[in-house]
C-alpha positions as CSV (number, residue, x, y, z in Angstrom):
1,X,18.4,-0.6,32.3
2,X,17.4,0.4,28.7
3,X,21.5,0.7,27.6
4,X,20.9,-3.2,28.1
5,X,18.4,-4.0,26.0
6,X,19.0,-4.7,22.1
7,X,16.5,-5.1,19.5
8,X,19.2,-5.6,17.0
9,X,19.9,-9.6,17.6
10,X,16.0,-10.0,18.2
11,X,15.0,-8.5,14.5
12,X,18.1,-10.4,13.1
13,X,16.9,-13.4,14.4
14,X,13.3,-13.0,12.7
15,X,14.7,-11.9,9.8
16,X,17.0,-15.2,9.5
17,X,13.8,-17.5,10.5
18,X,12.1,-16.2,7.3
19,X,14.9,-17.2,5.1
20,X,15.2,-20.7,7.0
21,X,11.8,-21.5,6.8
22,X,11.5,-20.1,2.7
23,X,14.6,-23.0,2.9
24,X,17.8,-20.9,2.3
25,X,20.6,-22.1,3.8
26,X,23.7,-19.7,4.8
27,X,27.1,-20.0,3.0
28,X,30.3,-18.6,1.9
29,X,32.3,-18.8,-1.4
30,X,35.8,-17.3,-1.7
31,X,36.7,-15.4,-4.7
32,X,39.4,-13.4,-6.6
33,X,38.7,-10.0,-6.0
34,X,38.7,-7.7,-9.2
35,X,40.3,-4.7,-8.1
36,X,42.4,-6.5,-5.5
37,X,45.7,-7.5,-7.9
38,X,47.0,-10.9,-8.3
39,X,46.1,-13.3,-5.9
40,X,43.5,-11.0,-3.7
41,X,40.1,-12.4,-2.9
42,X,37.2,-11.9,-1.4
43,X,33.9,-13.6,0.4
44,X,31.2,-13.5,0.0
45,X,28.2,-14.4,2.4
46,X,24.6,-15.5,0.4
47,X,21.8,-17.3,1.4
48,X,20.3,-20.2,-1.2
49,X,18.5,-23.6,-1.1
50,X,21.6,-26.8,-1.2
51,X,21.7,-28.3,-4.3
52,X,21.3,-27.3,-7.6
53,X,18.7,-25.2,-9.1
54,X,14.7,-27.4,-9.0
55,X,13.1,-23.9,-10.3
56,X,14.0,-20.7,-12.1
57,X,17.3,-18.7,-10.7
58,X,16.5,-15.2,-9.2
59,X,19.0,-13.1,-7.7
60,X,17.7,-10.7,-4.5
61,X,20.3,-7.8,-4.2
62,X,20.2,-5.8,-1.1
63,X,20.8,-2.2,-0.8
64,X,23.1,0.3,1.1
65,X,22.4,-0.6,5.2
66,X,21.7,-3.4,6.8
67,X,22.2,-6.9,5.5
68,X,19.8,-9.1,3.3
69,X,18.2,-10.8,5.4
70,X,16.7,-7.3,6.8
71,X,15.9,-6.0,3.7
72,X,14.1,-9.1,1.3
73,X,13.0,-11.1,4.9
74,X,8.8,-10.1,3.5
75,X,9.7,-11.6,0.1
76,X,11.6,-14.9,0.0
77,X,8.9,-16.7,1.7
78,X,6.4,-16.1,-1.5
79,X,9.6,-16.2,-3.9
80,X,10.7,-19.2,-2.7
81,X,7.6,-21.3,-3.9
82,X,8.5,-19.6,-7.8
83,X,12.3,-19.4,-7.4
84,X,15.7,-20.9,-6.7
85,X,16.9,-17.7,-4.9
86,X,20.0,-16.5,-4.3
87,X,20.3,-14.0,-1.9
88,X,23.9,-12.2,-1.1
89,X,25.6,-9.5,1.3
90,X,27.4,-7.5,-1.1
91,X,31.2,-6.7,-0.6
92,X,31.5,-5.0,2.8
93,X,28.0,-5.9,4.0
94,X,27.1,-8.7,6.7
95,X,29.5,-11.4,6.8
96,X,31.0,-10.5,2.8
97,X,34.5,-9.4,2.9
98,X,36.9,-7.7,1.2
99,X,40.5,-6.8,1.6
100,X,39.7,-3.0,2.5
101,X,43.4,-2.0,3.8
102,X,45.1,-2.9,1.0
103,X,42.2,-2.5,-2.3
104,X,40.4,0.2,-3.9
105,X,36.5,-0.2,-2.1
106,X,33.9,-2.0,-4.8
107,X,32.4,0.1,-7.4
108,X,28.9,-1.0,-8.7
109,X,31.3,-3.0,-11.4
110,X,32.9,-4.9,-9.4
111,X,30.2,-5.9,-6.9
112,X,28.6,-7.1,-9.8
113,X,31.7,-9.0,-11.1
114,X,31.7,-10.8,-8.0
115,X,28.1,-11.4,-8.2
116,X,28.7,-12.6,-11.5
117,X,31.6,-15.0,-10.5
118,X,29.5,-16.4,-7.4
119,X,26.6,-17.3,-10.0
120,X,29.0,-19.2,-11.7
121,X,30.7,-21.1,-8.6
122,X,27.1,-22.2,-7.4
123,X,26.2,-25.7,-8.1
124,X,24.4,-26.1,-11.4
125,X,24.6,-23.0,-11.6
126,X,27.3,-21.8,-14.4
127,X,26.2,-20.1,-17.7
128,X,22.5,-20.6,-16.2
129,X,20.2,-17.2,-17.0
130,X,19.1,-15.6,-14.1
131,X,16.5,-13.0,-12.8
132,X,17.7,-10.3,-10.7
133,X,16.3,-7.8,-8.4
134,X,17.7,-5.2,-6.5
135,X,16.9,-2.5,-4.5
136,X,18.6,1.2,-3.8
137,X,22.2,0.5,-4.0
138,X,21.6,-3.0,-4.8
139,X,19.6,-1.7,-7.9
140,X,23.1,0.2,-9.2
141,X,24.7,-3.0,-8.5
142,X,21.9,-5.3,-10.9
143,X,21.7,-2.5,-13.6
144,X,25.4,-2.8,-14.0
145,X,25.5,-6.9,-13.7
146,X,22.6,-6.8,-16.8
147,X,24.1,-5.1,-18.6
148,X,27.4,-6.0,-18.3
149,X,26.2,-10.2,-18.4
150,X,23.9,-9.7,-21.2
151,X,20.4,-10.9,-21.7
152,X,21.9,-14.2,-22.0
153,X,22.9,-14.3,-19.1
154,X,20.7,-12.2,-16.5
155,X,16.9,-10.9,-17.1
156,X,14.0,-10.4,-16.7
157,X,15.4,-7.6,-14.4
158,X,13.5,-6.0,-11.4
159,X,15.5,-2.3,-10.1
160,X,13.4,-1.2,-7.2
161,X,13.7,2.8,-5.1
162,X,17.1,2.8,-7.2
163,X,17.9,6.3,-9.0
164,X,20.3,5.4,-11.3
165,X,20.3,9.1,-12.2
166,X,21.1,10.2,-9.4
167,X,23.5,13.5,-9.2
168,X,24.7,16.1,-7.2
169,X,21.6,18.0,-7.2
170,X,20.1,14.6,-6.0
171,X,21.7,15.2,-3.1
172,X,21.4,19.0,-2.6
173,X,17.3,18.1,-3.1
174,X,17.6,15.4,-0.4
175,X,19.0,17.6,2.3
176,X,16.8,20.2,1.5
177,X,14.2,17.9,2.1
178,X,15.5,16.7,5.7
179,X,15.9,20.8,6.6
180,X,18.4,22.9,8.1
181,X,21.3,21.7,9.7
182,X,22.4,19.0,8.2
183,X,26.2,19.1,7.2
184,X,25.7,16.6,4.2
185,X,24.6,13.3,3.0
186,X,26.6,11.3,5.2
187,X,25.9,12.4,8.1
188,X,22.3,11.4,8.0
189,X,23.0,8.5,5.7
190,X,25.8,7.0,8.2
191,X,24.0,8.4,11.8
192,X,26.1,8.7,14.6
193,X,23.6,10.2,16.7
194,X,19.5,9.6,17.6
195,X,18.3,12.6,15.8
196,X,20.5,11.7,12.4
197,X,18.6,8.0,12.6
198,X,15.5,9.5,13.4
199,X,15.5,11.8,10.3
200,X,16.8,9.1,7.6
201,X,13.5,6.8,9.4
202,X,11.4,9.9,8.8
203,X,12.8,10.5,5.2
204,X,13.0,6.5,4.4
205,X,8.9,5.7,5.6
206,X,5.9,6.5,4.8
207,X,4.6,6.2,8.2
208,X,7.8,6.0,10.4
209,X,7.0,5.5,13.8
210,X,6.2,8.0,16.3
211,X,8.7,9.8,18.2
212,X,7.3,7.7,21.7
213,X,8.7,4.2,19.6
214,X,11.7,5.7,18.7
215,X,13.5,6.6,22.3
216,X,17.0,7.8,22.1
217,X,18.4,4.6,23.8
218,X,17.1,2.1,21.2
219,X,18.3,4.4,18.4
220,X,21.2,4.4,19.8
221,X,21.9,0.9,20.0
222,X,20.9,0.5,16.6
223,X,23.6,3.0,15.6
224,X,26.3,1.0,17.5
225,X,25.4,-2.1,15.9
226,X,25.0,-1.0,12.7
227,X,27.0,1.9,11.8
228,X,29.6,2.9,14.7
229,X,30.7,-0.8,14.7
230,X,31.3,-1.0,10.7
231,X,31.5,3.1,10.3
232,X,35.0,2.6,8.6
233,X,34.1,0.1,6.0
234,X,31.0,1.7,5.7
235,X,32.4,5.2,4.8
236,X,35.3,3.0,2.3
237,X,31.8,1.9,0.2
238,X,30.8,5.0,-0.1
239,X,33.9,6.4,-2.0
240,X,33.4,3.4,-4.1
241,X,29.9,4.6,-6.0
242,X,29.8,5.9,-8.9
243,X,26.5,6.3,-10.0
244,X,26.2,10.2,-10.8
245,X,30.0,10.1,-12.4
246,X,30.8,9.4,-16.3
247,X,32.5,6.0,-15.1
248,X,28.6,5.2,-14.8
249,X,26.5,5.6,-17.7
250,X,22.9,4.5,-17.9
251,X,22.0,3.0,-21.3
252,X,19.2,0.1,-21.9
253,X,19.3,-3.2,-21.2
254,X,17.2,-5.7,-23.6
255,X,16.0,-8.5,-21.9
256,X,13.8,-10.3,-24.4
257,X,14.7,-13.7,-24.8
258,X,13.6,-17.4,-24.6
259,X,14.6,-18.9,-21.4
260,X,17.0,-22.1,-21.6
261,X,14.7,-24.6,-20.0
262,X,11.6,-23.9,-21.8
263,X,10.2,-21.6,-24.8
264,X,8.9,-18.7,-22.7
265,X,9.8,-15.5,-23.5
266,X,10.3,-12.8,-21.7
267,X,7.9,-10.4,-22.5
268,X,9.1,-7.5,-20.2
269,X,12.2,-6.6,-20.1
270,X,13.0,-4.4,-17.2
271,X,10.5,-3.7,-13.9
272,X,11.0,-0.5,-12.4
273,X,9.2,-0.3,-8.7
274,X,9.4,2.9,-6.6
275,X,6.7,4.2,-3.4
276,X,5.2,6.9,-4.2
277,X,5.9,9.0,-1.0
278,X,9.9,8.2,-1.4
279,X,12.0,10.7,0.1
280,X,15.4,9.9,-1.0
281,X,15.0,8.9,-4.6
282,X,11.6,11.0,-5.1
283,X,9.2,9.6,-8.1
284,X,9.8,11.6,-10.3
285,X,13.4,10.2,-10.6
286,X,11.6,6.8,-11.4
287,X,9.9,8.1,-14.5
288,X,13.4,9.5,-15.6
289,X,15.2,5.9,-14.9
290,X,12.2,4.9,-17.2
291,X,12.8,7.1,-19.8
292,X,16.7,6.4,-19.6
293,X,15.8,3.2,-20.5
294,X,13.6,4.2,-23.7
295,X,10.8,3.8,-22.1
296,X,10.7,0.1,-22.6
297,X,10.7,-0.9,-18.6
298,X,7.6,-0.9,-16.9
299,X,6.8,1.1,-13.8
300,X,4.9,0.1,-10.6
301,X,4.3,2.8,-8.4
302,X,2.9,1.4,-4.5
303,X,1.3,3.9,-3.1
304,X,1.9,4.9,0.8
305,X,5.1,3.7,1.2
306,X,8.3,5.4,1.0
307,X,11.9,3.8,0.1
308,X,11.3,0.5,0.8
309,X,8.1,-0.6,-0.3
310,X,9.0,-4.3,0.0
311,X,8.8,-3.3,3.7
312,X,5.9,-1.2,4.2
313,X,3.7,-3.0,1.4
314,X,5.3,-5.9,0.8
315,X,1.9,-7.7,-0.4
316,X,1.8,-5.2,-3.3
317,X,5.6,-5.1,-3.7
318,X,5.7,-9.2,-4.1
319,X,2.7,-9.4,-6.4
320,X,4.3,-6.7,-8.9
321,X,7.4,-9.2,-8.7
322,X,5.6,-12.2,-8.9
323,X,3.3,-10.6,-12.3
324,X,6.0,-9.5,-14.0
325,X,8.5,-12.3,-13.5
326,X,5.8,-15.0,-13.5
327,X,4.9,-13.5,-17.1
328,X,8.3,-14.1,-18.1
329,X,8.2,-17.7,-17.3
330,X,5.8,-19.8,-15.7
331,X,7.5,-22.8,-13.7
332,X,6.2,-25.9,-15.1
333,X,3.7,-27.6,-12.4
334,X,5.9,-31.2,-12.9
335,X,8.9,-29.0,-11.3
336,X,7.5,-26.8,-8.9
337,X,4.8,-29.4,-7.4
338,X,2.0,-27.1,-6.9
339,X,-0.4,-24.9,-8.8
């Protein structure tokens, strides 16, 4: 009886009502994909209100796992009332596409080329500045797009649990952390069986959930659904990265400048988020992104949570968002019909 019952569908079905009722809509645009030669393409999969932008452009970028609606479903709802969000499945995730059997797998780059190109094909939407946040994976992805767009064209930027550091030894210190017996990153990364999920829960929370929530038979649906079923293209993405490699060098990003619809300045460049109990990308890597960055970015540190504090806190997560983007540029009241 339990091999029948699924989670999955139910929690991607909540996750999709949040986005609905913050009044995204689901779409797809196709475009030329940058590593793909002449004439490849690719589509992408995003979520955004119809119509051109009413409010400030902010771009939601989700991180290595499941798609976006999983992982910013606590924050569009308050976003949404600040924001004209934009909120994509990268290359390979959820319903975005690429031609895999034929093309290199995205780097950073060029998931934020694409990002970049989908900005552009959006109603109203071309040449406009945008905000961007991004999480994990997703924060590689909108450190690259910043600063390969410009403060002209993307900031204020948000990079949240995202260690753009990040190295071998990284990854030596992370499977020392989950203990002996683990052949490597992957395999805990990319589960293929209950105790491998069970340990990257344990290592991603806080406070996962006890062992008596987590019964072999729901882990291992969620496996199916989101790994065995997409393990190929999943293990393609990975070969793509190359954070940790000279082809990925972390420099700042300036973000001070006057936004086109009104004379607000920025006055923060660069919001660095990270829980202060994460166990893939520890703290301590967070201070170092910081001081990559000159020092310039500010750092919120949300206590009790673990790598995804827009999950397990996501009160204190959105108010760092909303304080620091806010302070950038406050929507006019005419526009955004409420106080």
């Amino acid at each position: 009886m339990g091999a029948s019952l699924s989670l999955v569908p139910v929690l991607d079905y909540f996750a999709r009502r949040e986005f609905l009722a913050a009044g995204l809509r689901p779409n797809a645009a196709t475009l030329p994909y940058p590593d793909g030669g002449a004439g490849a393409t690719c589509t992408v999969h995003y979520w955004a209100p119809p119509g051109e932008p009413k409010l400030p452009p902010l771009l939601l970028v989700h991180g290595f796992g499941p798609r976006a609606t999983w992982q910013w479903r606590c924050q569009v709802g308050p976003l949404s009332r600040h924001f004209h969000l934009v909120v994509p499945d990268l290359l390979g995730f959820g319903g975005s596409t690429y031609p895999s059997e034929t093309a290199p797998p995205p780097s950073e780059a060029t998931q934020a080329s694409t990002l970049a190109a989908l900005l552009d094909s959006l109603p109203g939407m071309e040449g406009k500045r945008v905000a961007a946040a991004g999480t994990s994976y997703g924060g590689f992805v909108t450190y690259w797009l910043a600063r390969e767009a410009g403060a002209g064209r993307v900031g204020p930027v948000v990079i949240a649990s995202s260690d753009l550091l990040k190295t071998a030894a990284d990854d030596r210190g992370f499977l020392k952390r989950a203990g002996e017996g683990w052949g490597g990153v992957d395999e805990i990364l990319l589960p293929a069986e209950p105790a491998a999920m069970r340990k990257l829960i344990e290592l991603a929370s806080y406070r996962p959930p006890p062992r008596v929530m987590m019964p072999d038979f729901m882990l291992r649906d969620f496996i199916q659904k989101l790994f065995t079923d997409n393990r190929e293209r999943l293990v393609h993405l990975l070969k793509g990265i190359t954070v940790g490699t000279d082809r990925f060098q972390v420099t700042p990003i300036s973000q001070n400048e006057v936004w086109p619809w009104s004379n607000a300045v920025a006055v923060q460049d660069v919001l660095i988020i990270w829980g202060d109990h994460d166990q893939l990308f520890p703290l301590e890597k967070g201070f170092a992104v910081q001081r990559s960055l000159n020092g310039s970015a500010r750092m919120e540190v949300i206590k009790k949570t673990g790598h995804a504090p827009q999950l397990e806190d996501p009160a204190r997560f959105n108010k760092a968002m909303l304080d620091f983007l806010l302070s950038a540029h406050k929507p006019e009241p005419s526009v955004n019909g409420s106080s």
